[in-house]
N, CA, C and O of each residue as an XYZ file, in Angstrom:
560
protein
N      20.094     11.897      7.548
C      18.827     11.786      6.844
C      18.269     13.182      6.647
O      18.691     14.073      7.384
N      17.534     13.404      5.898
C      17.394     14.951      5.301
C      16.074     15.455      6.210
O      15.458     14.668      6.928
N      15.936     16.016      6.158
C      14.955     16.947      7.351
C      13.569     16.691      6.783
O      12.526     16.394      7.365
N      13.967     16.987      4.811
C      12.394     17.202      4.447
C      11.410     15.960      4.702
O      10.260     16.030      5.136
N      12.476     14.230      4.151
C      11.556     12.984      4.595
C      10.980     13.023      6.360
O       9.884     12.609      6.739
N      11.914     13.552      7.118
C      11.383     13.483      8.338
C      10.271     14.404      8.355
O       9.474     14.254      9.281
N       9.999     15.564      7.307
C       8.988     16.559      7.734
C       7.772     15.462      7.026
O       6.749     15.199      7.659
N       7.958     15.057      6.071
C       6.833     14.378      4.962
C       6.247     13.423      5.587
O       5.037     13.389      5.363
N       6.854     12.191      6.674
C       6.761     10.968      7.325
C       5.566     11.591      9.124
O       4.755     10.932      9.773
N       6.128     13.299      9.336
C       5.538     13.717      9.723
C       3.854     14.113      9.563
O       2.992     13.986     10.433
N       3.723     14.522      8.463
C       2.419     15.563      7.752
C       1.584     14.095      7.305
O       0.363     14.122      7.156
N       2.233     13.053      7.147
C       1.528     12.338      6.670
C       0.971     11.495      8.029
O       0.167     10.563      7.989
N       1.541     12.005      9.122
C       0.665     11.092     10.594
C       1.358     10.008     11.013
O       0.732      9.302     11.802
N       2.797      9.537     10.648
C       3.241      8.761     11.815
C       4.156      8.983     12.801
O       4.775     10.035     12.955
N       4.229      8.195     13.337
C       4.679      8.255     14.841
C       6.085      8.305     15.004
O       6.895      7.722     14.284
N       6.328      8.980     15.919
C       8.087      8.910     16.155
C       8.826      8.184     15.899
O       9.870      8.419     15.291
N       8.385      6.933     16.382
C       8.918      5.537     16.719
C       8.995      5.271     15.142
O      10.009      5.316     14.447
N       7.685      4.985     14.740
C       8.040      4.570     13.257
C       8.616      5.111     12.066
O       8.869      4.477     11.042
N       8.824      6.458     12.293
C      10.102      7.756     11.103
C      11.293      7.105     11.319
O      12.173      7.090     10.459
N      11.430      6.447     12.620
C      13.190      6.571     12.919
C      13.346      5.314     12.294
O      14.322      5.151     11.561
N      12.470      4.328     12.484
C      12.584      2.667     12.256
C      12.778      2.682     10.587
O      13.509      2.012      9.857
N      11.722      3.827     10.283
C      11.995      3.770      8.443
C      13.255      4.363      7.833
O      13.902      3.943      6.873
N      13.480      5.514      8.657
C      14.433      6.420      8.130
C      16.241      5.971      8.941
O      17.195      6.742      8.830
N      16.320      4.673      9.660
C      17.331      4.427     10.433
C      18.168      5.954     11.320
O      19.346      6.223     11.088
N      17.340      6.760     12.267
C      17.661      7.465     12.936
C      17.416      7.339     14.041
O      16.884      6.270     14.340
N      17.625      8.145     14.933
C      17.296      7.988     16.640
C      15.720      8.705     16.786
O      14.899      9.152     15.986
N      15.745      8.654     17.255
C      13.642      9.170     18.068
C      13.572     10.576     18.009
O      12.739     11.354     17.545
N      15.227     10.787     18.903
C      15.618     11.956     19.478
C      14.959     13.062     18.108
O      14.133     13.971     18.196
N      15.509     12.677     17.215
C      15.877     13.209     15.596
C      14.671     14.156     15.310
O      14.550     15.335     14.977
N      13.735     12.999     15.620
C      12.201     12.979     14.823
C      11.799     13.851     15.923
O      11.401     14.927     15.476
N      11.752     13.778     17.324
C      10.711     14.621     18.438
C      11.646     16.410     18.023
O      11.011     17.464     18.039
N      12.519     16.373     17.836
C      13.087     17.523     17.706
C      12.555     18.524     16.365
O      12.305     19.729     16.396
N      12.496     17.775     15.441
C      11.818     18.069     13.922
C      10.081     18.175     14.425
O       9.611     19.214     13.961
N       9.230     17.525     15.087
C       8.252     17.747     15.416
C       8.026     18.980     16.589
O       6.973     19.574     16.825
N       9.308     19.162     17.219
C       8.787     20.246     18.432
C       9.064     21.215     17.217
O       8.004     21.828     17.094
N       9.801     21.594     16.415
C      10.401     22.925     15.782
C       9.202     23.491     14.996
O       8.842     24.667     14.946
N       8.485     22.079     14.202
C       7.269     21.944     13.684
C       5.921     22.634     13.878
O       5.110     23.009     13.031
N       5.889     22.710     15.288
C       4.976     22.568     16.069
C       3.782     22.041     15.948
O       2.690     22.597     16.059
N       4.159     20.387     15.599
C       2.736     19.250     15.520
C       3.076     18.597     16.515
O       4.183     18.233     16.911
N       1.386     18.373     17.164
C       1.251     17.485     18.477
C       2.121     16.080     18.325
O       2.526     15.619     17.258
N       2.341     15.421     19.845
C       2.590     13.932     19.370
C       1.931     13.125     18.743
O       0.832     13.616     18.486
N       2.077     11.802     18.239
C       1.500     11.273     17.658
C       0.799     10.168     18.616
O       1.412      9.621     19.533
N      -0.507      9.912     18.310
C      -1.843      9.433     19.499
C      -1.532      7.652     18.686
O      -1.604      7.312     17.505
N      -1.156      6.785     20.044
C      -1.222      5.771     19.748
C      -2.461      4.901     19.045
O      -3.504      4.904     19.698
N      -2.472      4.110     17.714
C      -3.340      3.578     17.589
C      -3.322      3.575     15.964
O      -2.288      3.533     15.297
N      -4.609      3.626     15.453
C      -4.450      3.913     14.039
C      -4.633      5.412     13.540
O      -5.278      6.106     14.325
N      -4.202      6.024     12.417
C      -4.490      7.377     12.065
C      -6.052      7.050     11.133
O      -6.411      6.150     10.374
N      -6.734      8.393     11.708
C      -7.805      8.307     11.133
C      -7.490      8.900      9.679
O      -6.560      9.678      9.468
N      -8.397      8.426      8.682
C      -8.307      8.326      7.389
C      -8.877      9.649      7.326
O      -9.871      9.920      8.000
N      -8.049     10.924      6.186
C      -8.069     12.054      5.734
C      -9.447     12.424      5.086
O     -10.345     13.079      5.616
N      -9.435     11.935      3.969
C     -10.777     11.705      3.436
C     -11.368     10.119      2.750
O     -10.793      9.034      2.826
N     -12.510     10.387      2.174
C     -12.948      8.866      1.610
C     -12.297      8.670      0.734
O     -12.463      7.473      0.497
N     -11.416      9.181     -0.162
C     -10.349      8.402     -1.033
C      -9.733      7.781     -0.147
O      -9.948      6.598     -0.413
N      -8.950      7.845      0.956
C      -7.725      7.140      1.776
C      -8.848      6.303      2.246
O      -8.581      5.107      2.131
N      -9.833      6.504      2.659
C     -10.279      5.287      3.333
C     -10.691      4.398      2.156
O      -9.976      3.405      2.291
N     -11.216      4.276      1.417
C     -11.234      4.123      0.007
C      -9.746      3.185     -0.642
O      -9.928      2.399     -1.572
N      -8.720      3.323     -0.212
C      -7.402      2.972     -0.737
C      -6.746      2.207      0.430
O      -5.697      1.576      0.300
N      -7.626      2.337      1.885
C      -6.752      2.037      3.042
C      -7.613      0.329      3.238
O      -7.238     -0.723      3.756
N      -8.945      0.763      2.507
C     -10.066     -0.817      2.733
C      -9.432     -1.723      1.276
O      -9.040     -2.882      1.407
N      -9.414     -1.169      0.229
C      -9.495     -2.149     -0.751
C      -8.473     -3.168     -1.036
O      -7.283     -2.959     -0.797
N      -8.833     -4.072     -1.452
C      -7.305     -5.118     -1.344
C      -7.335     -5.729     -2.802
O      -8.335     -5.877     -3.504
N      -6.662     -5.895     -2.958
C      -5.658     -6.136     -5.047
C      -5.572     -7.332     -4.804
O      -5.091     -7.896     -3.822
N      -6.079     -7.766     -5.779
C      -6.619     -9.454     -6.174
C      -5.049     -9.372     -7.361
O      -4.707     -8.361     -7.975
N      -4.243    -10.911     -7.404
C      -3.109    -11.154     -8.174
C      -3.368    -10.976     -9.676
O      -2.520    -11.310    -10.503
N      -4.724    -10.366    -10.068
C      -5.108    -10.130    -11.301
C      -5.140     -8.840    -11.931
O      -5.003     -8.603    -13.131
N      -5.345     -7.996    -10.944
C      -5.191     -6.504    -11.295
C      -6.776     -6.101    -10.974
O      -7.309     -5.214    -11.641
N      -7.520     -6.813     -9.897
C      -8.579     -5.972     -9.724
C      -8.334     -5.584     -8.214
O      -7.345     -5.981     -7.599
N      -9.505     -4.613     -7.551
C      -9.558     -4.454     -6.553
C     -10.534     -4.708     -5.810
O     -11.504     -3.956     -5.906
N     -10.579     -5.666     -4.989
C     -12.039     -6.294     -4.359
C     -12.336     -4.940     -2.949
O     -11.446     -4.224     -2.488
N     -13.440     -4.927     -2.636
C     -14.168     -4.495     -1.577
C     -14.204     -5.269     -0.248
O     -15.126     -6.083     -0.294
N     -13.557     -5.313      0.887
C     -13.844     -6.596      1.586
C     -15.239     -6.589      2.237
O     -15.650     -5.570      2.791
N     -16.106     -7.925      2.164
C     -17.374     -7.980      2.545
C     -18.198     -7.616      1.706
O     -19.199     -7.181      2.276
N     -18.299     -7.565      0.234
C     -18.521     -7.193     -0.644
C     -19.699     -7.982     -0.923
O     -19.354     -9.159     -0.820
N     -21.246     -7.885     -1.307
C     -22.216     -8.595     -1.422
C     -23.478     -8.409     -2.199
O     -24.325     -7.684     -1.678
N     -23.686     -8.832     -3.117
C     -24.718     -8.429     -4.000
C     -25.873     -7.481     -3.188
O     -26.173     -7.686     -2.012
N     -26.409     -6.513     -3.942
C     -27.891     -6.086     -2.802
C     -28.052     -5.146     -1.911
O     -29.091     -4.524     -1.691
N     -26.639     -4.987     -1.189
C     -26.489     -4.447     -0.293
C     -25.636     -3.203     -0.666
O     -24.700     -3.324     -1.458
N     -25.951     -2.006     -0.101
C     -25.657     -0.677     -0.247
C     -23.835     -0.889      0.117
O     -23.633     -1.758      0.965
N     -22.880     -0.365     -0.297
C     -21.788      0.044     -0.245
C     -21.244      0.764     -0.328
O     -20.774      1.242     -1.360
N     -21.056      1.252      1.249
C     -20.801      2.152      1.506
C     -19.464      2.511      2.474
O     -18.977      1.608      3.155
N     -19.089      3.405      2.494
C     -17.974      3.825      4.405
C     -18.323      5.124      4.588
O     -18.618      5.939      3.714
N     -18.271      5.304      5.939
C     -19.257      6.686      6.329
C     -17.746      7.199      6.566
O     -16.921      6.295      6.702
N     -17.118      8.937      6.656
C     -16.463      9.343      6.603
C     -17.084     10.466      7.138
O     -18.092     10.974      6.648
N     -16.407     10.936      8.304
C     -17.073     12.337      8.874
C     -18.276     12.378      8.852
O     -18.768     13.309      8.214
N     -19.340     11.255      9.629
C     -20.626     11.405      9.766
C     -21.386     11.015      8.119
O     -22.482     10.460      8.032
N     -20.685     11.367      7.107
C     -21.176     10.995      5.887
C     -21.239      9.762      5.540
O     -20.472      8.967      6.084
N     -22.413      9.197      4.292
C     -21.887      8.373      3.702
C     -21.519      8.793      1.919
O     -21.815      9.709      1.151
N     -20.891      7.805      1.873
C     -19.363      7.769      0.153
C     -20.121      6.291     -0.163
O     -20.154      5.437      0.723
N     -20.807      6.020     -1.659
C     -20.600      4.998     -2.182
C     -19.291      4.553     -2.298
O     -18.502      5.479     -2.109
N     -18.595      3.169     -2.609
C     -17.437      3.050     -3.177
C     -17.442      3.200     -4.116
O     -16.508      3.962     -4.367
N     -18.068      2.888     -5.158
C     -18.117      2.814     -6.235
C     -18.094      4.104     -7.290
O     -17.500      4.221     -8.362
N     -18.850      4.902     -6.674
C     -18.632      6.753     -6.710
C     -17.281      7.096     -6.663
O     -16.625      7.550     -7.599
N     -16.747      6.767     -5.096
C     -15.317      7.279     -4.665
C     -14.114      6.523     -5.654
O     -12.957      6.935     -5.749
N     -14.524      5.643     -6.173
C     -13.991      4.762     -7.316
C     -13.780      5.597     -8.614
O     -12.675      5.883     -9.077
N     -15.110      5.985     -9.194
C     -15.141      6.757    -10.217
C     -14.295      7.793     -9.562
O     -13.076      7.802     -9.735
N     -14.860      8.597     -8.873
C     -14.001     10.249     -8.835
C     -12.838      9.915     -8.961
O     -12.257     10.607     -9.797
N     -11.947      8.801     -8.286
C     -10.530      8.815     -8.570
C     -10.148      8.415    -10.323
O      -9.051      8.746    -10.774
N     -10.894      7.885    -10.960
C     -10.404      7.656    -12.413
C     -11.257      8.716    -13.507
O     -11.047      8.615    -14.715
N     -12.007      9.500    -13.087
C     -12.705     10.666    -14.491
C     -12.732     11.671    -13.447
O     -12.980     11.797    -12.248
N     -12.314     12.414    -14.599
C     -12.945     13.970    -14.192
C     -14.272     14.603    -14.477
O     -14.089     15.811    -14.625
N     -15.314     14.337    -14.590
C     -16.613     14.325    -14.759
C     -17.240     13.813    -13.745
O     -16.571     12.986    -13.126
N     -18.190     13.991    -13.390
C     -19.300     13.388    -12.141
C     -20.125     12.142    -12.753
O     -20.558     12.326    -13.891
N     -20.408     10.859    -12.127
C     -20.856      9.918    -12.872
C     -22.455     10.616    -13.339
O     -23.056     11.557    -12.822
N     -22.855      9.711    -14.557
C     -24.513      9.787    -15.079
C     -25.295      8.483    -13.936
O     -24.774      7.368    -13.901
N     -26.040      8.664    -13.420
C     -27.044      7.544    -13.158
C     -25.967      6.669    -11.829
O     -25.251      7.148    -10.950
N     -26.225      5.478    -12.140
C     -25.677      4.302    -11.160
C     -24.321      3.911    -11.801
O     -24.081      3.713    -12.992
N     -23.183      3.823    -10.333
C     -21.618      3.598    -10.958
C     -21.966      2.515    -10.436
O     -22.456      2.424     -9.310
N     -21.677      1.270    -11.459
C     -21.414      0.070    -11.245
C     -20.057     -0.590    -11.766
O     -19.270      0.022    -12.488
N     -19.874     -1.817    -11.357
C     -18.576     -2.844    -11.452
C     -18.831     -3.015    -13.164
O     -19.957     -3.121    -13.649
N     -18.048     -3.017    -13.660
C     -18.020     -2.929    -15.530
C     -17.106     -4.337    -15.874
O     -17.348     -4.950    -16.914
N     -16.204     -4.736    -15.079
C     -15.153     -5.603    -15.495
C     -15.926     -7.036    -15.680
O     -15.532     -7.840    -16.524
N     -16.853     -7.255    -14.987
C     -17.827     -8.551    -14.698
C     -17.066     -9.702    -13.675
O     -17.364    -10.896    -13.649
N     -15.873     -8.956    -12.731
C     -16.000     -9.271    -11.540
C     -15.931     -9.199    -10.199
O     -15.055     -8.654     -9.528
N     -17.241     -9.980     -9.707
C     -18.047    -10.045     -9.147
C     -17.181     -9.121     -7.575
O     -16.203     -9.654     -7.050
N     -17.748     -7.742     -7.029
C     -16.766     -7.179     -6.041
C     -15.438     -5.952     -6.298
O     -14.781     -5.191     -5.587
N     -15.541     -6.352     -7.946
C     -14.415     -5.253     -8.417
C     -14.892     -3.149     -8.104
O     -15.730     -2.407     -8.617
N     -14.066     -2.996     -7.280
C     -13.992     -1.565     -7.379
C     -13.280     -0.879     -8.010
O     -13.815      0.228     -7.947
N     -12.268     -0.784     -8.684
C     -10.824     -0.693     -9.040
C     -11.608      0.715    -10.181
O     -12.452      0.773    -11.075
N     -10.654      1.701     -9.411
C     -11.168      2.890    -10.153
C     -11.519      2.702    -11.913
O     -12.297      3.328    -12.633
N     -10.843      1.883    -12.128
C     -10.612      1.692    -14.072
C     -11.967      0.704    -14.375
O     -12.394      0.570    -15.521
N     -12.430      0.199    -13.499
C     -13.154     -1.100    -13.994
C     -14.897     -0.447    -13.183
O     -15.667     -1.018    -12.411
N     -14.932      0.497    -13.616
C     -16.185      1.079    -12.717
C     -16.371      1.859    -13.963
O     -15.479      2.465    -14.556
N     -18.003      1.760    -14.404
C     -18.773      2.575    -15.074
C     -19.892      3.215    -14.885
O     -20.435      2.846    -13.844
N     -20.702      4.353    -15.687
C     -22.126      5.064    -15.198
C     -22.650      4.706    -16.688
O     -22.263      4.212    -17.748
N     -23.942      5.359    -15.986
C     -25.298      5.172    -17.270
C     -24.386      5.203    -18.606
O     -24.348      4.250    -19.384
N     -23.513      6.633    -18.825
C     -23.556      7.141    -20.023
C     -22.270      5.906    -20.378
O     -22.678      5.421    -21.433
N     -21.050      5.236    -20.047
C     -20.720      4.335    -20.768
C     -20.901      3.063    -20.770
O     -20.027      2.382    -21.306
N     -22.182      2.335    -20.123
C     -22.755      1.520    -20.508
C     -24.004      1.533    -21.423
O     -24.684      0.529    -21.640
N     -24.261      2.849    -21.978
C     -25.440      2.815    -23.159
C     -24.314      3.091    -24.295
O     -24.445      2.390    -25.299
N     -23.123      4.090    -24.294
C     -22.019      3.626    -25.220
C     -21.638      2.322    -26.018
O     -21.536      2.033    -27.210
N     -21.440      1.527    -24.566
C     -20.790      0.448    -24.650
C     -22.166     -0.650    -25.693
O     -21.787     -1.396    -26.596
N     -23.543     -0.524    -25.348
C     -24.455     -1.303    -26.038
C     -24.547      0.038    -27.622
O     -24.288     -0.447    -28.723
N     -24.697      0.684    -27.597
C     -25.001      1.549    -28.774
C     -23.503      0.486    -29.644
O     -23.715     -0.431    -30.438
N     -22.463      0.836    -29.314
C     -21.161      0.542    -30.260
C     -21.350     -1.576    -30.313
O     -21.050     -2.063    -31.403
N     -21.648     -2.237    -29.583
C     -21.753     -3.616    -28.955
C     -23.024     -4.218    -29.483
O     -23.059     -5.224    -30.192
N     -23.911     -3.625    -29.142
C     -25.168     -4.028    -29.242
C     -25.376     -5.711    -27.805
O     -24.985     -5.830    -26.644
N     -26.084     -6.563    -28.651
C     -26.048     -7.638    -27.782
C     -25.170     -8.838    -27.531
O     -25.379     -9.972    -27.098
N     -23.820     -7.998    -28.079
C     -22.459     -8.770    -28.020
C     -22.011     -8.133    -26.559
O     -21.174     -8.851    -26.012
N     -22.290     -7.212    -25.964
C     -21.907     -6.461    -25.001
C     -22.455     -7.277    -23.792
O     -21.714     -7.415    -22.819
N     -23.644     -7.802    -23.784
C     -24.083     -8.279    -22.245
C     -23.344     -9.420    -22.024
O     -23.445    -10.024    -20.956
């Protein structure tokens, strides 16, 4: 097995045990590539999420339709995941992953359903006054 997947399976935070199980090698393989490395062992449990995109991608779950629901998702209520003491709307962390621009105003669910985060199906002020300017009251 090539050194670099064992370095990549590394950097990305898993565990000995589980490089060898993916990559069909011995343990031995992987602790040897990690001592040469010089990255700590790997701390039983879950890896904490890098930034609010991964946590962002690690919460959301894909509905058989092509959206992405929020779990616990509820009209009213702020939505949020705190990340390093911070809080990340989803719906923000949604946008940043699909435009390169910073949203206008409030990023809301655009698709009309009800829970959708799904970077594509999230809009701000400026393309929902688009969307009525070009629509008018065919749009609501």
């Amino acid at each position: 097995m090539s050194r670099a997947a064992i370095e990549e399976l590394l950097h990305a935070g898993h565990s000995d045990k589980a490089i060898a199980r993916q990559l069909h090698i011995r343990r031995l393989r992987v602790r040897a590539v990690r001592d040469e490395l010089g990255l700590p062992i790997h701390k039983p449990g879950p890896t904490a999420a890098s930034t609010p995109e991964d946590l962002f991608w690690r919460r959301a779950q894909p509905t058989s339709d092509g959206h992405l629901i929020w779990p616990g998702y509820n009209t009213g209520h702020g939505h949020s995941v705190k990340h390093q003491g911070r809080k990340h709307s989803i719906h923000r962390i949604a946008w940043n992953l699909a435009h390169d621009r910073q949203p206008v105003g409030h990023v809301t669910t655009g698709c009309g359903i009800h829970g959708c985060i799904h970077p594509r199906h999230v809009e701000d002020q400026t393309m929902r006054d688009q969307y009525d300017a070009i629509f008018g009251d065919q749009a609501a």
